[in-house]
C-alpha positions, 0 to 999 in steps of 0.5 A: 989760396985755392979755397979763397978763390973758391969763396969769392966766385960765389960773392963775384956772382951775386954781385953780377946778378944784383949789378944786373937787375939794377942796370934794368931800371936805367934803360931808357923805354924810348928805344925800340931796340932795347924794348924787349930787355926793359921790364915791364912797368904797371900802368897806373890810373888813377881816378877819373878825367875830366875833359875841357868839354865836360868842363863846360857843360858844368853851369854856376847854379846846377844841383849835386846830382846834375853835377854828377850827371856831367863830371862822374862821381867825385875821386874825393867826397870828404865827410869834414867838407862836405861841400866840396869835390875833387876830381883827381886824375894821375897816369902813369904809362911806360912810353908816355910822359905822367899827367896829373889833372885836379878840378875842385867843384865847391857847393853851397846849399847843395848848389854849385858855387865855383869849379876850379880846373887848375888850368886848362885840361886837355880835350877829348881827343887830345887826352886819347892822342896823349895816351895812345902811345903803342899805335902811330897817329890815326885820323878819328872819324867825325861823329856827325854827318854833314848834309851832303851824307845825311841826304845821301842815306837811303830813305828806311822801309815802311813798316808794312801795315798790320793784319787785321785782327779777328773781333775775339768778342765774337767767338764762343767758346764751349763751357768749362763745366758740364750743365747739371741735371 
């Protein structure tokens, strides 16, 4: 009886412990006070996002390599359809929901015949606010002055004249070989 007991301590541990790793994957991220017990999660990213605004810059009738210019190099350029470009973008991030975005760019003659954004994409500023999940909510500065601060800016130095520069035709120099008998 005592070396039954003996066996099942051992089985009643590993049982424990697996019961216990487990249990880890259920505990919910959201919950600042159990944030120190959750494991910690990759972040995983993959591609490259285009913003509603990029999105606009694109124009019916643009080259490859002006495409390229506003959209970045495709995630997906398929040597069987070679006229056409995915641009494919996943995050998955602990503490944020997953966002998948797909944009199909189709070509004909190396011109651009349509782009297919799949919906509407997020702006600049949205996509940063969805995935800036660590830092409470913060006012981004605008990128532009308004008259009122471009006229406020100190006016820049001149730069001072330059020294004259003595005429180098004028000097003489002495000869490199001395002159022969």
């Amino acid at each position: 009886m005592r070396a039954s007991r003996l066996r099942l301590v051992p089985r009643l541990a590993a049982l424990a412990g697996a019961a216990a790793l487990a249990g880890c994957q259920f505990l919910p991220s959201a919950d600042r006070w159990l944030a120190p017990l959750t494991p910690y999660r990759i972040e995983v990213v993959q591609g490259n996002v285009v913003t509603r605004e990029q999105a606009a810059l694109v124009r019916i009738g643009m080259s490859r390599a002006q495409v390229r210019d506003v959209l970045g190099s495709p995630l997906i350029a398929d040597p069987f359809h070679a006229d056409r470009w995915d641009y494919v973008f996943t995050i998955r991030r602990q503490g944020a929901p997953s966002q998948s975005h797909a944009v199909v760019v189709l070509f004909e003659n190396d011109v651009l015949k349509s782009i297919d954004t799949g919906g509407e994409l997020p702006g600049e500023r949205e996509f940063v606010a969805s995935i800036d999940t660590n830092k409470p909510p913060r006012k981004l500065p605008d990128l532009a002055l308004s008259d009122e601060e471009k006229k406020a800016l100190p006016t820049p130095a001149r730069a001072p004249a330059p020294e004259a520069v003595p005429d180098v035709a004028a000097r003489t120099y002495p000869p490199l070989e001395p002159a022969s008998p």
